[in-house]
C-alpha positions as CSV (number, residue, x, y, z in Angstrom):
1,X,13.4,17.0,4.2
2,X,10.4,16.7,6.3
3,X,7.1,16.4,5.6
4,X,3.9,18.5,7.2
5,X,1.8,15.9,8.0
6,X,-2.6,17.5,7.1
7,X,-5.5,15.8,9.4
8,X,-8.9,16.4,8.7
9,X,-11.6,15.7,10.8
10,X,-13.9,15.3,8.1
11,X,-12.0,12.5,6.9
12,X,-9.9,10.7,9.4
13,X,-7.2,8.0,8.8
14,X,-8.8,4.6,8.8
15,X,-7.6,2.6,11.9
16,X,-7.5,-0.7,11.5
17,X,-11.5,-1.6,12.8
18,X,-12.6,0.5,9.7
19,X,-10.4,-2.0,7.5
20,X,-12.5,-5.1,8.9
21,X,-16.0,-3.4,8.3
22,X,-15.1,-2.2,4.7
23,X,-16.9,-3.9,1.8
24,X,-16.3,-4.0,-2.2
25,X,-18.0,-1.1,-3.9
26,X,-20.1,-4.0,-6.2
27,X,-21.8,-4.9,-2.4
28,X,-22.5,-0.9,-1.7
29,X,-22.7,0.8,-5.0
30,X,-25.9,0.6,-7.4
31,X,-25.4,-1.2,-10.9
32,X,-25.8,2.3,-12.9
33,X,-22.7,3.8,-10.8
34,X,-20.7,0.8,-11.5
35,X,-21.6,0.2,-14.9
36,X,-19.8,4.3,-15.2
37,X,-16.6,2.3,-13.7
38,X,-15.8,-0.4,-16.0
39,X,-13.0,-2.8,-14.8
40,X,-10.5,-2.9,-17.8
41,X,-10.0,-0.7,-21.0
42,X,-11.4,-3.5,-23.1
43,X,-10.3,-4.8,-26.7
44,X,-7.3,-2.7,-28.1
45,X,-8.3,-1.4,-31.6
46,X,-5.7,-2.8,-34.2
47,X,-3.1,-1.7,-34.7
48,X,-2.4,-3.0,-30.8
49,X,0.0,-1.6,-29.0
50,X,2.6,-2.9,-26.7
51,X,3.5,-1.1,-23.0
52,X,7.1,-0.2,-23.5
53,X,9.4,2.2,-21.2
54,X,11.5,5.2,-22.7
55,X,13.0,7.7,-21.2
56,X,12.3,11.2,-22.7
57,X,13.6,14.3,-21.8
58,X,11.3,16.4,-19.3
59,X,11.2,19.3,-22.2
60,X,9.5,16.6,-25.0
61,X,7.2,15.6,-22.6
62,X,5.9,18.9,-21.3
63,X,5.8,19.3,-25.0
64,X,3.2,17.0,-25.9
65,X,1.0,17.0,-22.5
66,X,0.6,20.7,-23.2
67,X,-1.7,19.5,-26.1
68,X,-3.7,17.7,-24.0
69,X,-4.8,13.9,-23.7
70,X,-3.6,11.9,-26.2
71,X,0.3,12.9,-25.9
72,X,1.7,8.9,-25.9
73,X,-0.4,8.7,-29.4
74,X,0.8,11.6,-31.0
75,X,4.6,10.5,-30.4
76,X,3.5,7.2,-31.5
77,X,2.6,8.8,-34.6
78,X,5.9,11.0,-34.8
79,X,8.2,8.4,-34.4
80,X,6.4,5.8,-37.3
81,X,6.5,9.0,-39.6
82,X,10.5,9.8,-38.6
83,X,11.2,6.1,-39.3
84,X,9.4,6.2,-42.5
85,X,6.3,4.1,-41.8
């Protein structure tokens, strides 16, 4: 399988000079801009959750993204009621 490889002149790859002159966006960037990027999610509401993997089937997935953001909550929420909680 290859791969078509896109340049754009408008926004070329950074060579390794450009890597050396680059700065952190808190040295460039106003506070107002980064006060619109905050660094973590902050304090979990209770009940807190815990990162977990499962593997779902594509078709349960699709299922829930279709209803927009949110999707990992509402299974949350289906599998407390299946188990009775």
């Amino acid at each position: 399988m290859s791969k078509t490889v896109l340049f754009d002149d408008d926004n070329p790859e950074w060579t390794e000079e450009d890597f050396k002159r680059a700065r952190p966006a808190h040295e460039v960037l106003p506070p107002e801009v980064l006060k619109a990027f905050p660094k973590t999610r902050g304090l979990q509401v209770e009940p807190k959750k815990i990162p977990v993997s499962i593997r779902l089937t594509a078709e349960v997935v699709e299922r829930f993204k279709a209803d927009g953001p949110g999707w990992q909550t509402r299974i949350d929420e289906v599998l407390k009621k299946a188990v009775g909680l």
